[in-house]
N, C-alpha and C positions, 0 to 999 in steps of 0.2 A: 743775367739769369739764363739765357737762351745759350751762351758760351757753354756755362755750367752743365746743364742740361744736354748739351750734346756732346759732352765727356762717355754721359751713360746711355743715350737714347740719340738715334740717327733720324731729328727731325726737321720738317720739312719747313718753313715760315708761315703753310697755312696751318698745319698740325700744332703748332707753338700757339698760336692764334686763338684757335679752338679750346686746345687745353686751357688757357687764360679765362676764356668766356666759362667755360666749363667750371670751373673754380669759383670765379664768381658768383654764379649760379648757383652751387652749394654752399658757399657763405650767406647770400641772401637766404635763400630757401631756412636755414640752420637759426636766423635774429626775426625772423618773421614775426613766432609767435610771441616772443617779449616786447616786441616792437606792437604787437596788437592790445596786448593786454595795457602796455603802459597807454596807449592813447585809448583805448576803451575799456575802463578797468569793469569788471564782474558786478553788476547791484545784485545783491539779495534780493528776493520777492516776500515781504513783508507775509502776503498767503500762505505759501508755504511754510513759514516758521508757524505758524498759526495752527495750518492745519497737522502739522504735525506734532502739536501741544494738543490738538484736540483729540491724535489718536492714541499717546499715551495717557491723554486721561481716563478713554475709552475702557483701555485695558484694564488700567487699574479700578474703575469701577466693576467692569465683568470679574475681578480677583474678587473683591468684597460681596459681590453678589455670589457669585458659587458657593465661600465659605457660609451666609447666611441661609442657603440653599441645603448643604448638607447636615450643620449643626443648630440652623433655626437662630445663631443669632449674627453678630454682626460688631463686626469692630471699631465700625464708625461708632453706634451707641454705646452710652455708659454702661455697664455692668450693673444689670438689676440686684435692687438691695435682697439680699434674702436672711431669713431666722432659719436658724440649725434645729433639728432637733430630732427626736430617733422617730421612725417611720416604716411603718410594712409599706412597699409601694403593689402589692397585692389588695388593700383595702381603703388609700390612701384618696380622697376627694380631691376634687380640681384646684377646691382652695388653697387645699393642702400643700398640693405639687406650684401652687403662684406662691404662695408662701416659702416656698423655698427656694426663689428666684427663677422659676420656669414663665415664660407666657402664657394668655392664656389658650393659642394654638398649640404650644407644645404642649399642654396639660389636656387638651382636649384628645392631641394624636396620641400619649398613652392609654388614657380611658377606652380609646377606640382600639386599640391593641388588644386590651382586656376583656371590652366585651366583645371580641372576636374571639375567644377562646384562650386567647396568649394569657401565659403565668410567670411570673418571676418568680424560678424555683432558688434559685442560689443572687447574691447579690451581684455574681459576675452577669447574670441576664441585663442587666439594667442597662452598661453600658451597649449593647448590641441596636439600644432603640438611637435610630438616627439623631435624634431632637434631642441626646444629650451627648455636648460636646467631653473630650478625653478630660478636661481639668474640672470641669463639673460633677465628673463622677467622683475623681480623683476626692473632691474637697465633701461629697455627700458619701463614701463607701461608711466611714465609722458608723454612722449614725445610720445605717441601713439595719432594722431587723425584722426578718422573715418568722413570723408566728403561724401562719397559718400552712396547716399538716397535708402539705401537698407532697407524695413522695416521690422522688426520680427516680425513674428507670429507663435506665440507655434504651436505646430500642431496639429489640434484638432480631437480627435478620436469619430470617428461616430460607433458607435456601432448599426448593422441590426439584429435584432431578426431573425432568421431563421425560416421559413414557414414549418410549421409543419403541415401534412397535417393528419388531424380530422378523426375520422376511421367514416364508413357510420354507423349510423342505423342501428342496423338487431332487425330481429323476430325471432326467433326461438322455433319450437315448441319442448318442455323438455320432451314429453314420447315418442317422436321418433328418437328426433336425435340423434347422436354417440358422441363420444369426438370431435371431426376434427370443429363440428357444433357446437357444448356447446363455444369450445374455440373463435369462433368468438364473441362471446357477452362480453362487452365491462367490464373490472372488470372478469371474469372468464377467469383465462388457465388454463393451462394442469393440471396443481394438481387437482384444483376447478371442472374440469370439469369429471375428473376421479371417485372422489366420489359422484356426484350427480349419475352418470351413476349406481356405485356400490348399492348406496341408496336406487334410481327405482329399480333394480332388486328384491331386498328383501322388497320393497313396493309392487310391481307391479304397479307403474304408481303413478302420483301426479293428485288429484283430486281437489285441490288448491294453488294456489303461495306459499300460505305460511309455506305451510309443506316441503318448501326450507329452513329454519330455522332450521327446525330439524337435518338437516347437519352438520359434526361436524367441526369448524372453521367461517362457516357462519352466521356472527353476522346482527344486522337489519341494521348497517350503509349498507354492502354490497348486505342486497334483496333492501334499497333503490336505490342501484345505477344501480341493475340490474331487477328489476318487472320490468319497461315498456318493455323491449328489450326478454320478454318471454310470452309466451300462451299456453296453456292446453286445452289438444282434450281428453275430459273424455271418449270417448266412445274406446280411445287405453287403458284405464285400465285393468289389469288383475283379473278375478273375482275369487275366491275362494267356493267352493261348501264345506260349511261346516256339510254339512252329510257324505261327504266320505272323507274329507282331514283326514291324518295321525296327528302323532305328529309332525314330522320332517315338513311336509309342515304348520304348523302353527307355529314350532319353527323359520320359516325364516321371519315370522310377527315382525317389529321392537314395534309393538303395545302390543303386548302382553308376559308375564313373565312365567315362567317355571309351578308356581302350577296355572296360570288362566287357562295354556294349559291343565293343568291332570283334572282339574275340570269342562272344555268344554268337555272334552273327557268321562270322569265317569259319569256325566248328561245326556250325549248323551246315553252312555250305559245301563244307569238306566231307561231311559224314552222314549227313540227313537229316532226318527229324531226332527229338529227343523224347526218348520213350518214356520217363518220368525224370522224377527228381538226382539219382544216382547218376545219369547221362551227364548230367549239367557239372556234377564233380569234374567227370574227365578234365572240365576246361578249368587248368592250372591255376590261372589268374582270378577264379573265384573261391574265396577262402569261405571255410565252415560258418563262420558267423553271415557273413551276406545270403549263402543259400538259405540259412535259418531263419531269416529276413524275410526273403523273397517264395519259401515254400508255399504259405497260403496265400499267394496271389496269381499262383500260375496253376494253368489247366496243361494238360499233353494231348 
């Protein structure tokens, strides 16, 4: 075998050696467990088979007790005898209901149903009581008759809209008041009324409604909802003196862009003050609409 063997593998006499032992090893290791079970075969434990007849007995007792639990009776007992015969179960004595193979706790639990105010207006009521099972009803529906002139009527659900009470009116005047005052106008909270606040700041003030638009989020459906509920006091405008304003104070102009500010500012520098509004034309790079923008916020 070792000839063999070193046909395919270049081994050594102790490596052959090993491999043997090795082998062995796993044929032992491989008859172990037959070899244990034959010299010590498996007993049963007599308890255990016991105990586990005891816990499917268990079971099927707790099946049979549910079902006499929900229907009152029970399949272990016979089938109580009962005489047929036609009946209002609206009027019907305890007798009555044993005599027709009921117990006398299930005849007691209808009575107690009844005189709690419960009616069997249609014979479909009868099976809804617990204590009679689906084939009991099944073999008593013929023989059920309702005499007594109780009428039904579904019950009809009246649905009250709740009064919801309409918030008042307001006015509020938009270059004075705070957030607290903005959020009362009906369509404006806290977010809305945060950035109008931020807006006027870097306006100074709004000299018409609709420069409420300019806001960013504030589309025209919501100046329609909110124009009536606001007013403007032009004379709280803040006025800009554009002979001494800086960069920085004209850079807070949401009206005006980075080179119109360097080109108000170098014109000024190049030519002097600006005597009113027609000076501010000269400078090119301000078109008609911006100055129209910017007229009620600047002083000369």
């Amino acid at each position: 075998m070792r000839k063999w063997l070193n046909n395919y593998f270049d081994l050594t006499k102790g490596e052959f050696n090993g491999l043997l032992l090795l082998s062995g090893l796993i044929l032992i290791l491989a008859f172990c467990p037959y070899v244990v079970a034959w010299l010590w075969p498996p007993v049963k434990d007599p308890e255990d088979e016991a105990f586990m007849l005891q816990v499917l007995e268990q079971k099927m007792d707790s099946a049979v007790v549910s079902d006499t639990r929900r229907y009152g009776w029970t399949k272990k007992k016979k089938a109580r005898s009962a005489v047929l015969f036609r009946f209002d179960p609206n009027t019907l004595s305890q007798s009555g209901w044993e005599k027709l193979g009921f117990s006398a706790r299930q005849a007691q639990s209808i009575l107690r149903y009844e005189e709690r105010g419960g009616r069997f207006r249609r014979p479909e009521d009868l099976k809804k009581m617990y204590v009679v099972a689906p084939d009991q009803y099944k073999t008593l529906l013929p023989y059920i008759d309702i005499k007594s002139s109780v009428p039904y009527y579904p019950a009809k659900v009246v649905y009250k809209r709740a009064a919801v009470a309409m918030p008042v009116p307001v006015m509020v005047e938009i270059n004075t008041a705070d957030t607290l005052e903005l959020d009362k106008i009906r369509g404006i909270g806290p977010a809305f009324a945060r950035r109008i606040v931020k807006y006027r700041e870097r306006l100074g003030g709004f000299y018409r409604k609709e420069q409420l638009l300019e806001i960013f989020g504030l589309d025209s459906v919501k100046f329609e909802e909110i124009k009536n509920q606001v007013r403007i006091d032009a004379s709280a405008i803040r006025k800009l003196n554009i002979n001494t304003a800086g960069f920085e104070d004209l850079r807070l102009c949401p009206y005006l862009k980075y080179n119109q500010i360097n080109a108000v500012l170098q014109y000024r520098k190049q030519h002097g003050n600006y005597a009113n509004i027609a000076d501010l034309k000269k400078v090119v790079i301000l078109t008609p609409q911006v100055l129209e923008k910017l007229e009620p916020y600047l002083i000369f």
